[in-house]
C-alpha positions as CSV (number, residue, x, y, z in Angstrom):
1,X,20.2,34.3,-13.0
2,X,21.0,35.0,-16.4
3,X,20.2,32.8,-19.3
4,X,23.7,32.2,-20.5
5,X,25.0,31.6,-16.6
6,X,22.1,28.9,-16.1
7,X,23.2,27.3,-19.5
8,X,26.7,27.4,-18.7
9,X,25.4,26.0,-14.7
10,X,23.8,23.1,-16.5
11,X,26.6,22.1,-18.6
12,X,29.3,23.0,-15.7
13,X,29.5,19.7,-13.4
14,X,32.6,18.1,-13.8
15,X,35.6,18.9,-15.8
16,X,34.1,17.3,-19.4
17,X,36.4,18.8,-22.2
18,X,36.8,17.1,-25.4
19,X,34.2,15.6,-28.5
20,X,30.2,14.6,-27.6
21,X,29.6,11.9,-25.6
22,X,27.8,9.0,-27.6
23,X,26.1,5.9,-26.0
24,X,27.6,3.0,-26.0
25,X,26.7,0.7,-28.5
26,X,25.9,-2.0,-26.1
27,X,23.9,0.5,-23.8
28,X,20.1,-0.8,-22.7
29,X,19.3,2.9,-23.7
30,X,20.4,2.3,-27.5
31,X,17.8,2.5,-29.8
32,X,16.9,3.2,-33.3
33,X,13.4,5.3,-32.1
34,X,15.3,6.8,-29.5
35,X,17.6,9.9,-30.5
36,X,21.3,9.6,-29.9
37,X,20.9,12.9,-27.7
38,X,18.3,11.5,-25.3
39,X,19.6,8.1,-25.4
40,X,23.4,9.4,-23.8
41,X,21.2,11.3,-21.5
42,X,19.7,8.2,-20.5
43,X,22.6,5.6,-20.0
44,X,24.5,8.6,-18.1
45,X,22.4,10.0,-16.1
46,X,21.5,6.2,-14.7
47,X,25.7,5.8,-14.7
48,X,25.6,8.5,-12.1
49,X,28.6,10.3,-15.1
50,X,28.7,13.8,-14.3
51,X,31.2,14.2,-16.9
52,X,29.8,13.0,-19.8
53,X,26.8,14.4,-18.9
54,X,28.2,18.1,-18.4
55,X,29.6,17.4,-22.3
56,X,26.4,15.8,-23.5
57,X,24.1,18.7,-21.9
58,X,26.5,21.6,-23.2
59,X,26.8,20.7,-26.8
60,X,24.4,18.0,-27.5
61,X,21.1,20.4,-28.9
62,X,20.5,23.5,-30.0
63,X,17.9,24.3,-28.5
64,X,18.7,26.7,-25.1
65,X,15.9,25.2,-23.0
66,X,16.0,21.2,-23.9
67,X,19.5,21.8,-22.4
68,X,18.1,23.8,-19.5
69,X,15.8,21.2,-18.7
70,X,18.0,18.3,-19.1
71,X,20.6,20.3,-16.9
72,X,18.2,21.0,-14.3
73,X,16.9,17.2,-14.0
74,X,20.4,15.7,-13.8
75,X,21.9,17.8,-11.5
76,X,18.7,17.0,-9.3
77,X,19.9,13.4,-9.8
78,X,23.4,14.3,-8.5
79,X,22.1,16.1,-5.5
80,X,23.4,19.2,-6.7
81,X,20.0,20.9,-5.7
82,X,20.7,24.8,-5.9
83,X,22.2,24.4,-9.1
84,X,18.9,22.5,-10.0
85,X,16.5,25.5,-8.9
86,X,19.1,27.9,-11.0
87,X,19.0,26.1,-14.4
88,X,14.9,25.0,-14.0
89,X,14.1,28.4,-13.2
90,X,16.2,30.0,-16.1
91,X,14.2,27.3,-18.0
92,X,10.7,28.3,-16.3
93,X,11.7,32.2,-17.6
94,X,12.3,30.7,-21.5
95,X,9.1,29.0,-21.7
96,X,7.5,31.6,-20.8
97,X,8.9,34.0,-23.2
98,X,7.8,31.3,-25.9
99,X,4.6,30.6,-24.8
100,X,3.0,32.9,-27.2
101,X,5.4,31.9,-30.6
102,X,6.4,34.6,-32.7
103,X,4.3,35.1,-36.2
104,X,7.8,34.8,-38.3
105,X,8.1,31.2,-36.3
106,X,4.7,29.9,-37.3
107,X,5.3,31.2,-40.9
108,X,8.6,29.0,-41.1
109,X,7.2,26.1,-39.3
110,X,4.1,26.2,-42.0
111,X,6.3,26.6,-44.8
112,X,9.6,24.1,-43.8
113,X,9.3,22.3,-40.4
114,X,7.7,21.9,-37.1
115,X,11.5,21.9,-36.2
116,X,12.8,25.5,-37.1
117,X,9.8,27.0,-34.2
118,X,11.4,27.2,-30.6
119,X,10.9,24.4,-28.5
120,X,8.0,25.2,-26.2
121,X,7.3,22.8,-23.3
122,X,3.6,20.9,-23.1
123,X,1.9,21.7,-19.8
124,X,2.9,18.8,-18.1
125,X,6.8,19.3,-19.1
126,X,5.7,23.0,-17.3
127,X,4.1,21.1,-13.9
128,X,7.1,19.2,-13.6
129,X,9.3,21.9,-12.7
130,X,7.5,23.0,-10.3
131,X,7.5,19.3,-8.9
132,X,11.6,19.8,-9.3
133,X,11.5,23.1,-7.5
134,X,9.5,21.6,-4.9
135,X,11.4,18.6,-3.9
136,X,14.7,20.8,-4.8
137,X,13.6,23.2,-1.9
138,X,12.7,20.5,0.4
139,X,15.6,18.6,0.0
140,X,17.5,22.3,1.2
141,X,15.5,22.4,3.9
142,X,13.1,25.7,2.7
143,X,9.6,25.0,3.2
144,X,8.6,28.6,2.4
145,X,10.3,28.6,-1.4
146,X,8.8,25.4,-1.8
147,X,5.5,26.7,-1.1
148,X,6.3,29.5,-3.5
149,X,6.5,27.0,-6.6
150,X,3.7,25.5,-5.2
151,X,1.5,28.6,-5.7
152,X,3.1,29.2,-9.2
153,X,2.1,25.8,-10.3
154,X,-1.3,26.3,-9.2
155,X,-0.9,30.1,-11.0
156,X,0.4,28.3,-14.5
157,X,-2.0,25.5,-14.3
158,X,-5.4,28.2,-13.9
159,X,-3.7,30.0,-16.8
160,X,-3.6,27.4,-18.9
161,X,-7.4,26.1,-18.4
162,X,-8.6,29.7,-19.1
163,X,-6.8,29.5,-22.3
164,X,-7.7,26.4,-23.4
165,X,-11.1,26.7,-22.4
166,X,-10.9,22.8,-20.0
167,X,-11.2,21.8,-23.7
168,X,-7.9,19.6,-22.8
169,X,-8.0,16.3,-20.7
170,X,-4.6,17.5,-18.7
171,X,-5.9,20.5,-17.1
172,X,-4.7,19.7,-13.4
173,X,-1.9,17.6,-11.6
174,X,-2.6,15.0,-9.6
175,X,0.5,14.5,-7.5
176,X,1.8,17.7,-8.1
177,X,-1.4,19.1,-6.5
178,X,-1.6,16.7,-3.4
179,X,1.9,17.8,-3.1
180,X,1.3,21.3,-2.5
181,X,-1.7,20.9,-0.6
182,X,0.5,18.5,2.1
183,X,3.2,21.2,2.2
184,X,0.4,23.9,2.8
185,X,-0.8,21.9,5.5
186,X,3.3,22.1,7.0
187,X,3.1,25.7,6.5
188,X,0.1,26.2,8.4
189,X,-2.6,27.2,5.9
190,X,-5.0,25.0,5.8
191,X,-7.4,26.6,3.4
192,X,-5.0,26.6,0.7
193,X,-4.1,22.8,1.8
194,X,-8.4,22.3,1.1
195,X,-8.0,24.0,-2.4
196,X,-5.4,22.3,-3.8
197,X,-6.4,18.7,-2.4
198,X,-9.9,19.6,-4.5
199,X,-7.9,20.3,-7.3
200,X,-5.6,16.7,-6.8
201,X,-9.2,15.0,-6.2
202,X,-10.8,16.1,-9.4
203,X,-7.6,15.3,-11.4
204,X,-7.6,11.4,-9.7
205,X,-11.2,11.6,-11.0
206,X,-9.6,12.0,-14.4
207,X,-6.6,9.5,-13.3
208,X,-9.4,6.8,-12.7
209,X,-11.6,6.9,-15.4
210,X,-9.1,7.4,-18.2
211,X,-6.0,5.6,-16.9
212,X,-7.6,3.2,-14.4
213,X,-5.5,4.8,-11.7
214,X,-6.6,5.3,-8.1
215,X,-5.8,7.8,-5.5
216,X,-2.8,6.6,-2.8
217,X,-3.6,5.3,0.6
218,X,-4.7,8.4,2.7
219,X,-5.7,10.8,0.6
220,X,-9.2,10.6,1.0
221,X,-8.9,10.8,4.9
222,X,-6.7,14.1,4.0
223,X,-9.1,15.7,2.2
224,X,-11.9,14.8,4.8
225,X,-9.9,16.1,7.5
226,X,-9.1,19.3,6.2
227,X,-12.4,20.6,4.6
228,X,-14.0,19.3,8.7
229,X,-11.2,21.8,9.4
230,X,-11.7,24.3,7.0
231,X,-15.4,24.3,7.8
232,X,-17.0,22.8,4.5
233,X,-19.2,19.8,5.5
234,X,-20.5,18.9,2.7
235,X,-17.4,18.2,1.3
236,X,-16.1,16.3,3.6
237,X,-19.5,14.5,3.5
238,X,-18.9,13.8,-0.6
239,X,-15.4,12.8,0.4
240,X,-16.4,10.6,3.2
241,X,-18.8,8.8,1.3
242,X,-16.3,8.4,-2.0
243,X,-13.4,7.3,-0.3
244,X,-14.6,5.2,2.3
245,X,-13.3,7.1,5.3
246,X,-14.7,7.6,8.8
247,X,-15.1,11.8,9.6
248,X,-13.4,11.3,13.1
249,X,-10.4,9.8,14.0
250,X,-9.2,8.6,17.4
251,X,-6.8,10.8,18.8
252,X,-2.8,9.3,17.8
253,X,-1.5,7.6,21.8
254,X,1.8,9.5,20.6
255,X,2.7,12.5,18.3
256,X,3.1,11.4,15.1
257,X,3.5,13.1,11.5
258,X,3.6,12.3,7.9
259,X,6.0,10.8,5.6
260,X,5.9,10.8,1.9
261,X,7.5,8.9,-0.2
262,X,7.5,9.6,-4.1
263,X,9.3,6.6,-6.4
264,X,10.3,7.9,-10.1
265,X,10.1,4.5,-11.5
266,X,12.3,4.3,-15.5
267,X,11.7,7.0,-18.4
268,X,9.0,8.6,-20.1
269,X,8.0,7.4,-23.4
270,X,9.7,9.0,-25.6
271,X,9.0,11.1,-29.0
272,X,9.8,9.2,-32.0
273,X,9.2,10.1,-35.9
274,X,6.5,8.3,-38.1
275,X,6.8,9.4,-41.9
276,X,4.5,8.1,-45.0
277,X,4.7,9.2,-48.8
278,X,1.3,10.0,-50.3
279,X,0.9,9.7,-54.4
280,X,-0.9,12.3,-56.0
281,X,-2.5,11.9,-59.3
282,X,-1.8,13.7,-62.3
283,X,-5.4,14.8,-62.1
284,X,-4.7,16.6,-58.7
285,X,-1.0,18.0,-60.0
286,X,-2.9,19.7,-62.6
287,X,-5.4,21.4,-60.2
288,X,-3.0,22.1,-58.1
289,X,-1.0,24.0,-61.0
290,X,-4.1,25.9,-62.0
291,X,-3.4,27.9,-58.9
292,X,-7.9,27.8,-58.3
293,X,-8.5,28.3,-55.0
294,X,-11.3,25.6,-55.2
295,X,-9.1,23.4,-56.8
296,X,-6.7,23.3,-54.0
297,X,-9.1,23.0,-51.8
298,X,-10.4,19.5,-53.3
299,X,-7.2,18.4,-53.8
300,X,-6.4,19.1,-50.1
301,X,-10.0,17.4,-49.0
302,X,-8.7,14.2,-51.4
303,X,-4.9,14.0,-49.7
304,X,-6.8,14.6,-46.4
305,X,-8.5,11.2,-47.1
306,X,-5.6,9.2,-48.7
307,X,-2.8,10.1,-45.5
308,X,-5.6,9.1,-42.4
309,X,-5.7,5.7,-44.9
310,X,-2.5,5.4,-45.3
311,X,-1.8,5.9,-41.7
312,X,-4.3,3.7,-40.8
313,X,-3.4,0.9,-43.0
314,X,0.3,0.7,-43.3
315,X,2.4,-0.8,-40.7
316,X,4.8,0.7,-38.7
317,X,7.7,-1.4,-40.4
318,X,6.8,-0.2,-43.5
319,X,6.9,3.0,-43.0
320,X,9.9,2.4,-41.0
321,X,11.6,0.8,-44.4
322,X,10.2,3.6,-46.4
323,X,12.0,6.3,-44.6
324,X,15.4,4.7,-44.4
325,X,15.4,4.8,-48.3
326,X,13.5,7.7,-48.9
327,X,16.5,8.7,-51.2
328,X,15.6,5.8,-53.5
329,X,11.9,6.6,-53.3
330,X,12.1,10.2,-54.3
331,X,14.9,9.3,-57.0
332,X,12.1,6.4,-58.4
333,X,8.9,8.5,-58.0
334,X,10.2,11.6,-60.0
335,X,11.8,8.9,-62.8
336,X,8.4,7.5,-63.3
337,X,6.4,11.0,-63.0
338,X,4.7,10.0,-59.7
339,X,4.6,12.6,-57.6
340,X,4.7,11.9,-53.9
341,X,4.0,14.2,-50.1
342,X,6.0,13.4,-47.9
343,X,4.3,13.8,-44.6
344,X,6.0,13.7,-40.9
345,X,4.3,13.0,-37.5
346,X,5.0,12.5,-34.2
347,X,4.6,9.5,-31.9
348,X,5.2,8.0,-28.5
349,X,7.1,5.1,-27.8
350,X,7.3,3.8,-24.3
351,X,10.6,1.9,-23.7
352,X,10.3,3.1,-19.7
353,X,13.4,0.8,-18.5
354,X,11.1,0.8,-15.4
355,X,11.7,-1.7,-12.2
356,X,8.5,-3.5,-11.3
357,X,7.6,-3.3,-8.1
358,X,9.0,-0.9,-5.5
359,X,8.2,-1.4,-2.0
360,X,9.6,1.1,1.4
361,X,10.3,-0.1,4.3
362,X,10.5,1.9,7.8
363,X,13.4,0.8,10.5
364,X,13.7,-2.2,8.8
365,X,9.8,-2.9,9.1
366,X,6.3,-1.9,7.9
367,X,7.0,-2.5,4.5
368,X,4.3,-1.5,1.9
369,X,4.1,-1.1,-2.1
370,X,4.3,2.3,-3.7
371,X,1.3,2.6,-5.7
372,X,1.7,4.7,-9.1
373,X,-0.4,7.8,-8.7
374,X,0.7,9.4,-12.2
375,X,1.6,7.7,-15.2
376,X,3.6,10.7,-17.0
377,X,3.7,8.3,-20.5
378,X,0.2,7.8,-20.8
379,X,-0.7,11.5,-19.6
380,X,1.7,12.9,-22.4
381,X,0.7,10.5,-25.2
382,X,-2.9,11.2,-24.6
383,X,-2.3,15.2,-24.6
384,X,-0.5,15.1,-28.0
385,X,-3.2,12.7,-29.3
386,X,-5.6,15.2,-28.6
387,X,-3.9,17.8,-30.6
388,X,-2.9,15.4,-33.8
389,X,-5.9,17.0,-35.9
390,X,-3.9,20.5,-35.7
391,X,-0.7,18.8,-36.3
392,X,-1.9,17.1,-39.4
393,X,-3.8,20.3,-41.0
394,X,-0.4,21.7,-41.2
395,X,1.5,18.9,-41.9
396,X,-0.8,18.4,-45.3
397,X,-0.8,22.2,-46.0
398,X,2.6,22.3,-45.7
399,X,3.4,19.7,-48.2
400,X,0.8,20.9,-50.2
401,X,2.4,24.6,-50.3
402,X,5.8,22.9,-50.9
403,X,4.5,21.1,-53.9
404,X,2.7,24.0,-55.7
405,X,5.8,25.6,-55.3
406,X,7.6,23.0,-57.0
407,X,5.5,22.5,-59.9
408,X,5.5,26.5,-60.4
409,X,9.9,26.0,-60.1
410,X,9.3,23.1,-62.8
411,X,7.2,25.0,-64.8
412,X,10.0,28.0,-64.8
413,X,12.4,25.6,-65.4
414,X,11.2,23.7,-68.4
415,X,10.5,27.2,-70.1
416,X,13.9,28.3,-69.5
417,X,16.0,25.7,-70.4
418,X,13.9,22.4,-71.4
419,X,12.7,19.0,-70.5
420,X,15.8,17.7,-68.8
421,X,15.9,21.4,-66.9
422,X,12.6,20.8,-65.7
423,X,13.1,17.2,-64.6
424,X,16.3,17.9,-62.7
425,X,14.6,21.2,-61.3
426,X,11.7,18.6,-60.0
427,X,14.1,16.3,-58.4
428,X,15.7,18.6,-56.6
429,X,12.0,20.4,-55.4
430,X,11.0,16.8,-54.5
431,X,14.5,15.9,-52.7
432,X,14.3,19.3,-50.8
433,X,10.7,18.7,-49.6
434,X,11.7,15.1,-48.4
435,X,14.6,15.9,-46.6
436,X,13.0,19.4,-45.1
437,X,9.7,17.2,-44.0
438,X,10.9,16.3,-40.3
439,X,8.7,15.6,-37.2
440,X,9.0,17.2,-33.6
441,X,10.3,14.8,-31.6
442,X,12.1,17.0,-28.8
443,X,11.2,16.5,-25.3
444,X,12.1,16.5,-21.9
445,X,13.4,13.0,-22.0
446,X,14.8,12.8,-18.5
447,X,11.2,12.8,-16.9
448,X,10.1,9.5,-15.2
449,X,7.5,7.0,-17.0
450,X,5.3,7.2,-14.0
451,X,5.7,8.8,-10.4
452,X,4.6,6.1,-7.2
453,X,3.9,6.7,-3.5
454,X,3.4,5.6,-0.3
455,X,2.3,7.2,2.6
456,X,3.4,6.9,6.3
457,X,2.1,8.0,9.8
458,X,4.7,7.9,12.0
459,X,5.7,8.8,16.1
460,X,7.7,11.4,15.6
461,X,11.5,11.0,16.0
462,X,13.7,9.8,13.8
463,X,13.3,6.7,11.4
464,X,15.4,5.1,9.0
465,X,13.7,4.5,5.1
466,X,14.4,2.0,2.5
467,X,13.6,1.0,-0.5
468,X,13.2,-3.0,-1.8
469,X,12.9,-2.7,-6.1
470,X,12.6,-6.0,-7.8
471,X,12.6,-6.6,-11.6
472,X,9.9,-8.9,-11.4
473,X,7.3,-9.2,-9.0
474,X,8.3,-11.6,-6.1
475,X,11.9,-11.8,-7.4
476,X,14.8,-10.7,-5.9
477,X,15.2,-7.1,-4.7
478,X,17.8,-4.9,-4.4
479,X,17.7,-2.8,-1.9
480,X,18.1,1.4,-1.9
481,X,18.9,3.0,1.6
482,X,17.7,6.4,1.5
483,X,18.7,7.3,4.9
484,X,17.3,8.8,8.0
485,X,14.1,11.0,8.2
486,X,13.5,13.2,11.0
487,X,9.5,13.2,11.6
488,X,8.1,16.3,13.3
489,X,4.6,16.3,15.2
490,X,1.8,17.6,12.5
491,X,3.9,18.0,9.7
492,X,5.2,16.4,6.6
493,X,8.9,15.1,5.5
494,X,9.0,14.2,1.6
495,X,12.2,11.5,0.0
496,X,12.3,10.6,-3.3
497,X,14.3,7.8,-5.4
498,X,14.7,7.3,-9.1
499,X,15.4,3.4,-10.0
500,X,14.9,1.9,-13.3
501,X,14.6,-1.5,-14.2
502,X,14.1,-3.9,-17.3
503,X,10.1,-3.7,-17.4
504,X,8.9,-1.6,-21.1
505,X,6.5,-0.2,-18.7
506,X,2.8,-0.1,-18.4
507,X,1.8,-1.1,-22.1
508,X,-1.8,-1.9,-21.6
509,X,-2.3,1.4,-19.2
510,X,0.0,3.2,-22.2
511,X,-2.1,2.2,-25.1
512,X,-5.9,2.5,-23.3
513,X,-4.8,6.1,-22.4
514,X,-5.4,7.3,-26.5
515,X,-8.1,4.4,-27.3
516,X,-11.1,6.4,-26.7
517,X,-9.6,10.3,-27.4
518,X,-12.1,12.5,-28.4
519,X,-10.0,15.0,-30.8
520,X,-12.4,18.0,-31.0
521,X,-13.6,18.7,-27.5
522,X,-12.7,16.1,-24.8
523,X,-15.6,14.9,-22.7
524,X,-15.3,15.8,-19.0
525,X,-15.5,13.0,-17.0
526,X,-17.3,12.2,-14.2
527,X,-16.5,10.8,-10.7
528,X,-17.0,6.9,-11.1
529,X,-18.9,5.0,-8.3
């Protein structure tokens, strides 16, 4: 499909005419971290508003593929699953094409704003539509496309290691992975089923040691029973012994297959702006005027120092105050000859709206907790933590190009027409590198805060699933009926649910996942006892 028809798809559902849809003022999703954009996106997609969200989607970015994504995602929510495939596949083929940026994008982004580059999707944002593809194509009843984005996930995800050299703690998908390998398993290749349940298993290994998660109920047995199948004992053997699992089963007194649950519990932290104005001595002005290279260079070493201080050692409300008035503070700083860098960063805030505990129930019986297998806030946090140090060399030689250039303007200025020339030229150098300095914060803000499971053998036939989601643990639950499941003898049926809640989320899990990041080469970690 082309581009302009996918966009057009994912702004299309309902009949929406008229100005951009805002969130309410009293909306849950309101929020001063939270852009207006991904906020509407938010209250409305949970409103179940096809309407507003058609209008929101069409005109509320610029950027072609946040609106392909977003498209994609909520007309997954409505069930509107072909459409879904059209616009995240349109919005597969755009990331692509900006995987490798431009040279004339990097140029601007170094000299104005991270902003003016293309959007270009992190590799779990990539993973995840996939997932979508997946669960689009089972939901239509086509096991053989869904094992076609299976194999591309696994053909993105091998891509990306190579190119990154493992040197990045999200190399692999859990869920994503055990996903595939299930529905390789349904398709009837159960070699492929091995290698991508090796693939889930070493990514749990990373799931466990950096976010304290464990595998769900099951898994282990899976991937014993397929390598005794495959024909790889020792394997199995590691597997056995890890997991806890017996090698041999006793044979099921019925026929009986698999059912899969996957709960997308709230909203994935989201992208939010942290800004901080750096004084530079008169001192460093002058060497920075001189236009010596070595000059620059210690200046650069010295504002290096100062901003990790500063960032360290002034509180988020500060900075917070700082940047609402940064009109006053440019205005005061040039009046009393203090020059300033103004420096922008990115940084996750999770406000997951997420329910507590989610439990499924089968025929009204056999209740049991979905278990979170991936935690999509911490994951994405930790990846762009990893990455800060190349963020912050060019957010500092950005502002350190933008001031040489506007002591060089003042410079001209002052020569030309005098003092006051020169002071108004600065003002309006300092003003225009303020205002230009803007973080990133653009993201595929529909994604869930953290994906749960539960896994059921059952006889086959047909079974009716429900969901219990309760605020609180032990409180009240409401209750989600996702309707009948046909279960076939040896092979796998997948439902999913989004719910939300009132719960922030995970903060301890949140916070751990970036505690301990090691930002040149992350260590590769080991399977835990």
């Amino acid at each position: 499909m082309r581009l302009g028809a996918a966009l057009a798809l994912a702004g299309a559902v309902g009949c929406a005419s008229g100005p951009n849809v805002r969130v309410p003022p009293n909306s849950p999703f309101a929020s001063r971290t939270l852009g207006a954009y991904d906020a509407a996106l938010r209250h409305y997609v949970v409103a179940g508003d096809s309407t507003a969200l058609a209008t929101i989607v069409r005109s509320g970015t610029q950027d072609s593929l946040i609106r392909l994504l977003s498209g994609g995602l909520y007309l997954h929510r409505l069930g509107r699953y072909e459409e879904s495939n059209a616009a995240l596949q349109a919005a597969e083929a755009l990331a692509e094409d900006r995987y490798t940026k431009s040279v004339s994008q990097n140029v601007a982004a170094f000299m104005v704003s991270d902003l003016v580059v293309d959007y270009t999707p992190p590799a779990l944002e990539r993973a995840m539509i996939h997932y979508y593809g997946m669960i689009n194509y089972l939901a239509l009843g086509n096991l053989e496309e869904a094992l076609v984005e299976a194999r591309r996930v696994n053909a993105y995800l091998d891509r990306y290691n190579r190119d990154n050299g493992n040197r990045r703690s999200y190399s692999n998908d859990a869920l994503v992975q055990y996903l595939a390998g299930l529905l390789h398993w349904t398709g009837g290749d159960d070699n492929d089923a091995l290698v991508s349940l090796r693939q889930a298993d070493a990514a749990f290994d990373a799931h466990r040691a950096r976010y304290r998660i464990t595998p769900p109920d099951g898994f282990g047995q899976d991937l014993v029973r397929f390598a005794d199948r495959v024909g790889v004992p020792e394997v199995a053997d590691e597997a056995a012994a890890t997991y806890g699992v017996a090698r041999t089963a006793a044979p099921a007194a019925v026929p009986t297959g698999e059912l899969m649950v996957v709960v997308e519990n709230g909203f994935i932290a989201h992208r939010m702006e942290e800004k901080i104005y750096i004084p530079i001595t008169r001192r460093e002005k002058r060497a920075l005027g001189s236009g010596s290279i070595d000059s620059v260079i210690g200046v650069t070493a010295n504002v290096l120092v100062r901003t990790l201080l500063f960032m360290n050692q002034t509180s988020a409300e500060a900075r917070s105050y700082l940047r609402e008035y940064e009109g006053l503070v440019v205005l005061g700083s040039t009046v009393l000859d203090a020059d300033l860098f103004s420096f922008a960063w990115t940084r996750y805030e999770l406000d997951a709206h997420a329910a507590t505990e989610v439990t499924v129930a089968i025929d009204g019986d056999a209740e049991r907790g979905a278990t979170v297998v991936t935690d999509l806030s911490a994951i994405a946090s930790r990846d762009y933590e990893e990455q800060k140090p190349k963020f912050l060399a060019r957010m500092i030689a950005r502002g350190l190009f933008k001031q040489v250039a506007a002591l060089k303007a003042e410079a001209t200025a002052r020569e030309r027409g005098g003092a006051v020339a020169g002071f108004l030229t600065r003002l309006g150098s300092q003003a225009a590198a303020t205002l230009s300095e803007r973080a990133d914060t653009r993201s595929w803000s529909l994604l869930p805060a953290e994906l749960r499971v539960v896994r059921f053998s059952l006889p086959a036939g047909t079974h009716q699933v429900t969901l219990r989601v309760r605020e609180e643990t032990g409180g009240l639950a409401r209750v989600i009926d996702l309707g009948p499941v046909e279960i076939r003898p040896n092979r796998l049926a997948v439902r999913t649910a989004f719910v939300t809640g009132r719960s922030l989320g995970d903060l301890r899990r949140f916070r751990a996942a970036t505690a301990q990041v090691n930002y040149e080469t992350p260590a590769v970690q080991k399977r835990e006892p």
